[in-house]
N, C-alpha and C positions, 0 to 999 in steps of 0.2 A: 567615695571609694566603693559604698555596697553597689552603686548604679555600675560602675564597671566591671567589677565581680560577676553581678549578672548578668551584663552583657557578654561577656567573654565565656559565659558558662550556657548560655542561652542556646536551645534546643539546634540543630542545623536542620533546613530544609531537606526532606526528604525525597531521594530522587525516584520518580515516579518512569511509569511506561513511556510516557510520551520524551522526558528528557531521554532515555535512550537509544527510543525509535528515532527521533529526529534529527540524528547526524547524518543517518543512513537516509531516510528521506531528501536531505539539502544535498549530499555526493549525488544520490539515482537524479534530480531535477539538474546539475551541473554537468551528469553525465549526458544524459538526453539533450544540455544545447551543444553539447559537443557532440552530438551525435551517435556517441560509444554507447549502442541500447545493448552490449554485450553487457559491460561495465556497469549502467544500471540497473539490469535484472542480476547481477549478484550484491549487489546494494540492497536492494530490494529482497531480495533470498533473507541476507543478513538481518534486517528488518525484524522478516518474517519469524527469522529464530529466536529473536529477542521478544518478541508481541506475536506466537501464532496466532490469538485472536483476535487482532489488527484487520477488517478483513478488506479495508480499506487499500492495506499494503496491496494483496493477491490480486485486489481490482487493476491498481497501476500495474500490476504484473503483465496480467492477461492483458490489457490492451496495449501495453508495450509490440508484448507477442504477437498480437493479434494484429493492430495496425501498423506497428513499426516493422516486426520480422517478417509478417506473413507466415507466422507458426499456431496455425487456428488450432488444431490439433492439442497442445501446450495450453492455449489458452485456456479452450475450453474445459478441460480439466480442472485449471483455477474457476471459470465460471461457476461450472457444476458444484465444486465446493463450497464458495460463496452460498451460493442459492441454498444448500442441504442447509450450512449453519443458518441460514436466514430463519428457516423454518422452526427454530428455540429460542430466536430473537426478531422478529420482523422487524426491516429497513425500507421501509418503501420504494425510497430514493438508489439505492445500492439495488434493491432488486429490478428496477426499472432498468439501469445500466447497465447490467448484466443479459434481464432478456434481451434488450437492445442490441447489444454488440452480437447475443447469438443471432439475433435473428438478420444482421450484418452479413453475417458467416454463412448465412442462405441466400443472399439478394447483393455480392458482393460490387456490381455496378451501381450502386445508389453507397459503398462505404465512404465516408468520411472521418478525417482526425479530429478527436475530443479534446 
């Protein structure tokens, strides 16, 4: 009897960042084979408001924009963000994809999707 007692009183998993960002990730990736990259970047907005320092989200953002809408403008704003926080936290890999896609946005006959 005390073994089910304390199972049934036993702590619950606490739900963390990623359990909440991750709905909104799996909709913006469902969104994008369906094509709607309107649909996915407010997935992804939504994301963003739940984990702003997610900066992973912002990256899918921008190259959504970037590659899918042809709103470099948009994007680059997310880049430029990216890059500032990088600078309190270095990402190597995140900042590489970032100058990447800008430097995309200057040499737009060589762009390809990621």
């Amino acid at each position: 009897i005390m073994k089910l007692i304390s199972k049934f009183f036993r702590r619950k998993k606490s739900i963390g960042q990623d359990d909440l960002v991750r709905p909104y990730c799996i909709r913006a990736k469902q969104a994008i084979l369906h094509q709607d990259l309107t649909k996915a970047i407010a997935y992804l907005n939504c994301g963003i408001k739940v984990a702003p320092d997610r900066l992973s989200l912002y990256l899918q953002r921008a190259q959504i924009l970037q590659y899918g809408m042809d709103n470099c403008s948009r994007a680059l704003e997310d880049y430029r963000y990216i890059l500032k926080e990088l600078e309190s936290k270095p990402d190597q890999d995140l900042a590489s994809k970032c100058k990447q896609a800008m430097r995309d946005m200057m040499d737009p006959g060589h762009v390809e999707m990621r």
